[in-house]
N, C-alpha and C positions, 0 to 999 in steps of 0.2 A: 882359833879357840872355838870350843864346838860346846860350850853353855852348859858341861854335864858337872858333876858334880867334883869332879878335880880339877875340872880350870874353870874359874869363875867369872862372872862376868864384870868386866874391864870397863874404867871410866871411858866415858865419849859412845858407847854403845847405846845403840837402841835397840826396843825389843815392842812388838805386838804383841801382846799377852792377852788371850780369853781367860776370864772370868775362873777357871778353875789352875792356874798358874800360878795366883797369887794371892795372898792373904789379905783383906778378906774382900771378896769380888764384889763389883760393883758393876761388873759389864766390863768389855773393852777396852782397855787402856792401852796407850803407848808410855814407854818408860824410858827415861835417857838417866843412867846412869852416872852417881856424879862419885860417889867411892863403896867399897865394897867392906862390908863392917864383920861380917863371919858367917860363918857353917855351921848351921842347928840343924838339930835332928824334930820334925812334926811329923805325927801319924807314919814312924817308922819311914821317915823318907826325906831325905839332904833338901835344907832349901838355905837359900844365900837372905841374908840379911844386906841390906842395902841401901843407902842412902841416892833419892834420887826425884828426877821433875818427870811428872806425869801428867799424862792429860786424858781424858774419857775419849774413845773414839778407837776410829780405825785407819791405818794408813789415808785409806780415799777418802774419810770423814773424821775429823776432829775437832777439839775446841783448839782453838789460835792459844788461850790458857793457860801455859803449863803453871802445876804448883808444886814447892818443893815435899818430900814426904819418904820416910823411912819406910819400906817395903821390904816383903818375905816375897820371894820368888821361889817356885818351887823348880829345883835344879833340874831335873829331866825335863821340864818344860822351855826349860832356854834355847835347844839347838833350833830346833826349827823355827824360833819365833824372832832371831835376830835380824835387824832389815838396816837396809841403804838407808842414811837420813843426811840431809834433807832428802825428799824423794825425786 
């Protein structure tokens, strides 16, 4: 699965997302995917609607925290930001 806009991103994954990846940013988050809700179109461009537990940080730095939270992921931004977790 490569996070683009025809294969969506799959319960049990994580992903490292900067701030311009998701709606609406707040910095850094890590995101674990818990189900995947649909394909909307924002600013002319495919983002996954998603239900999922996140937490502010970055792999080598985050909160212990996760909370659960409906996210807009922006689908070109998935490929490279999917990671190993635990790490």
């Amino acid at each position: 699965m490569d996070g683009t806009a025809h294969t969506p991103p799959q319960p049990g994954e994580v992903y490292a997302l900067p701030e311009e990846n998701y709606r609406y940013g707040i910095g850094p988050v890590l995101v674990h995917i818990v189900s995947v809700n649909a394909l909307l179109p924002y600013h002319d461009e495919p983002w996954w609607q998603v239900t999922a537990d996140f937490t502010p940080g970055t792999p080598e730095r985050f909160s212990p925290d996760w909370r659960p939270v409906e996210f807009y992921l922006r689908a070109e931004g998935l490929a490279s930001a999917r990671i190993r977790w635990p790490l």
